[in-house]
Structure formats: C-alpha cells, structure tokens
N, C-alpha and C positions, 0 to 999 in steps of 0.2 A: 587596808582597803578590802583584805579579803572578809573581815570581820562585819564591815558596812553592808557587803554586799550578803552575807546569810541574815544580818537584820531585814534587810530590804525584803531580801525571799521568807522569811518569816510572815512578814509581816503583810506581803501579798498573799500566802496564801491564807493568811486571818482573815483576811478579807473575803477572797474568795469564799471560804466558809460560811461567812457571815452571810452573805448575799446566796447562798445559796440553798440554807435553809428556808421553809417553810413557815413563816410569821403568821400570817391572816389566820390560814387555816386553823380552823377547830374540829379536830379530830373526836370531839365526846360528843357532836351534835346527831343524831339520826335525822332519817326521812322524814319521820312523824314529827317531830321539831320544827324542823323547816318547811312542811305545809302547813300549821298549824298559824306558823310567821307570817308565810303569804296569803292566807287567808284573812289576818287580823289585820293586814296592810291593806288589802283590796276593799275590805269593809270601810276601813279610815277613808279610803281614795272616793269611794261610792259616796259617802257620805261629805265628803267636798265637793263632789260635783253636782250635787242634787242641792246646795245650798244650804241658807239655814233657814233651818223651819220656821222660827219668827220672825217679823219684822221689828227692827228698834226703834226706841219709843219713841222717836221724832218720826219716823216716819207711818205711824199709828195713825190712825185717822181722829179726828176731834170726838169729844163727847159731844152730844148733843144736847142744844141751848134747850134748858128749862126752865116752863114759863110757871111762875110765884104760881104757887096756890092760894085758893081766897085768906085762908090762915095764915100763914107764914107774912115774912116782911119783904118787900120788893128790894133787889138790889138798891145802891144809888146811885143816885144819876151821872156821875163818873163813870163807877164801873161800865155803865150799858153803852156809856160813847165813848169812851175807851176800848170796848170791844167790837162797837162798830167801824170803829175807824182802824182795826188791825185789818191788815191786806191777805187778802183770799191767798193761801201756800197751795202752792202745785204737789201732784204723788213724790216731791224729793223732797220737800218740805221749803221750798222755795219761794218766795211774791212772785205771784202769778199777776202778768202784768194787766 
C-alpha cells in the first residue's frame, strides 16, 4: 500500500509539472515580429471587408448585340429567336420577371 501510494504521488506531481509549464508561449518571437503579424492580418481583414474587386462572370453584364456588317454573313434565323426569346436576368443574374 505504501508503494501505491509514492506511485500515486509521483505521478501527481508529473502532472502537476506538466500543466504547469509554459507550452504556447514562444520565447524567440520579438516585438518586431509580432507587429509585422498584426499588420499583415489587418491588411488581409481590410481587404475582406472592402470585398472583391471583380465581379464573377455571371454576374457581368452582357456583351452587346452586334448588328452584321454589310460584309459579313447574318446569324440564322434560330440563333436570333433563340436569343430573343431568352428572358431579361436581373443585377444577380436571375429572369426578371
């Protein structure tokens, strides 16, 4: 029993050790380190809140219809009622009803 009981206490105080040190911390970082961090975080953060600069390409605006030159060959006649019969998309690229 006495033998259990210096295992027991051993092994509490391993623990206690354990939990006692210092893990996270990085003692090799300086100052200049870590505003250098928080600067390259607040630029990332600036630049999520300010969106994204393009839009995607559904939501692009149409090219605009061009009308045949006297040269050239005119669509056919599918293609042109085919394209008139696509339904007006709204700014989300939706049928606008």
């Amino acid at each position: 029993m006495q033998e259990d009981l210096e295992e027991m206490f051993e092994d509490m105080n391993e623990i206690t050790e354990s939990l006692g040190r210092n893990v996270g911390q990085q003692e090799f970082l300086d100052d200049a380190d870590l505003e250098a961090e928080l600067a390259c975080l607040e630029d990332e953060l600036d630049l999520e809140e300010s969106g994204p600069t393009e839009l995607p390409s559904y939501l692009m605006p149409e090219a605009p219809k061009v009308e045949p030159v006297a040269g050239e060959a005119a669509p056919a006649q599918a293609e042109v009622a085919q394209a008139e019969a696509a339904p007006e998309l709204d700014a989300y690229g939706l049928p606008s009803k």
